[in-house]
N, C-alpha and C positions, 0 to 999 in steps of 0.2 A: 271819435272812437280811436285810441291810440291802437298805433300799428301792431303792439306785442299782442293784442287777443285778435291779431286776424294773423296771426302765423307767420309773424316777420321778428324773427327771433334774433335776428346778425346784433344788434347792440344790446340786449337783455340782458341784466344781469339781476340778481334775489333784489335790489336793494330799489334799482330803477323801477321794475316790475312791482312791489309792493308800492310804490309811490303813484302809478298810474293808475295802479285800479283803486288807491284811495281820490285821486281823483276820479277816476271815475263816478264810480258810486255819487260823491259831492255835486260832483258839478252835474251829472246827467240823470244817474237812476234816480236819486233821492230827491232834486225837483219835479221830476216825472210822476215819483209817487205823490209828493203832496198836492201835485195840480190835480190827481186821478181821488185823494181822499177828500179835495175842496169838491169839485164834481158831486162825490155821494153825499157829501153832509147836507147841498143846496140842494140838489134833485132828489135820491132816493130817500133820504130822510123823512121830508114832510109827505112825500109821496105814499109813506104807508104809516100816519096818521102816529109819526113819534113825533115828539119835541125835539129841534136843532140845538137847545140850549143843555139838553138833558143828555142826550145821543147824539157822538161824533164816530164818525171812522178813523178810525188811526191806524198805520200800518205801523206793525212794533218791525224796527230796524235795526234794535238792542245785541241781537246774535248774529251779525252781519261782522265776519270775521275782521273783512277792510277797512270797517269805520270803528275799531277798537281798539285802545293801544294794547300795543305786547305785556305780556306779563315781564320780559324783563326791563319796559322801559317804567312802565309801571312801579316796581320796586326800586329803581332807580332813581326815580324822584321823588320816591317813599325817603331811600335813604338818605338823599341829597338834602329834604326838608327837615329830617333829625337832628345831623351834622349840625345843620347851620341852625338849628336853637327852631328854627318857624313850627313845628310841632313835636311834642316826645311822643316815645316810642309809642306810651299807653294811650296816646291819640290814631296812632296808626294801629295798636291793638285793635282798638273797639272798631275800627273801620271795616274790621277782617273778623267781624265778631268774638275775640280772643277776651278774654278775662284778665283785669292791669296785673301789673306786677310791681314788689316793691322797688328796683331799680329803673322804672321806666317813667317814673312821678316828674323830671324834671329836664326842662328844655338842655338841650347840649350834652344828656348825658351818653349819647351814643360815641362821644368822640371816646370814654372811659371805655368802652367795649370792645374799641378796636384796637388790632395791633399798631405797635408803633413801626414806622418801618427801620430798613436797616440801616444802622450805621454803617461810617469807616472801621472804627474803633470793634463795633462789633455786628459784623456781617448778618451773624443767625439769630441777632434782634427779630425780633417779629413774628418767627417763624414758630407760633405754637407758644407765644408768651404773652401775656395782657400787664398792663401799664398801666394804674390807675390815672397818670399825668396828663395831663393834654400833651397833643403836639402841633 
């Protein structure tokens, strides 16, 4: 059990803290569950005259805040995969159930969307202007 959930807070900080209790959860509650859902699929399963093959236990651990990635890291490697050509936009559409669009048909075209940043030449590049060019 890491010391920060028994009230030893002197080195805690948001970043450490969310990292312990995803191990947590990992290394401790979540094999603790699956020994506990092996248990009822052998024991109480056939015990009350279901099929094991038809009937398992599962614990859903899916809204388990700690084993989820954030919604912004999420999006970040949404956008990171557009950038770099590995899926367009209207693949990352349909994943979020959104409807394509006609400029989202092709890999790399997110780089066309984004601003360009600023020059020497001209500092307020960027700010509130779109580039068709790459950069």
């Amino acid at each position: 059990m890491p010391t920060v959930f028994l009230s030893e807070l002197e080195n805690a900080n948001l970043a450490n803290v969310s990292t312990l209790e995803r191990f947590l959860w990992r290394n401790t509650i979540v094999p603790e569950l699956r020994l506990i859902e092996d248990f009822l699929n052998r024991s109480l399963v056939p015990a009350v005259g279901l099929s094991p093959s038809e009937y398992r236990f599962r614990f859903d651990i899916s809204e388990i805040e700690a084993l989820n990635d954030s919604e912004d890291s999420l999006v970040a490697r949404e956008v990171s995969l557009m950038a770099a050509g590995v899926v367009t936009p209207n693949e990352v559409r349909a994943r979020h159930g959104l409807a394509p669009e006609p400029w989202g048909r092709s890999r790399g075209s997110l780089r066309n969307l984004l601003p360009r940043p600023p020059t020497e030449r001209n500092p307020f590049l960027g700010l509130g202007q779109f580039e068709s060019r790459y950069y």
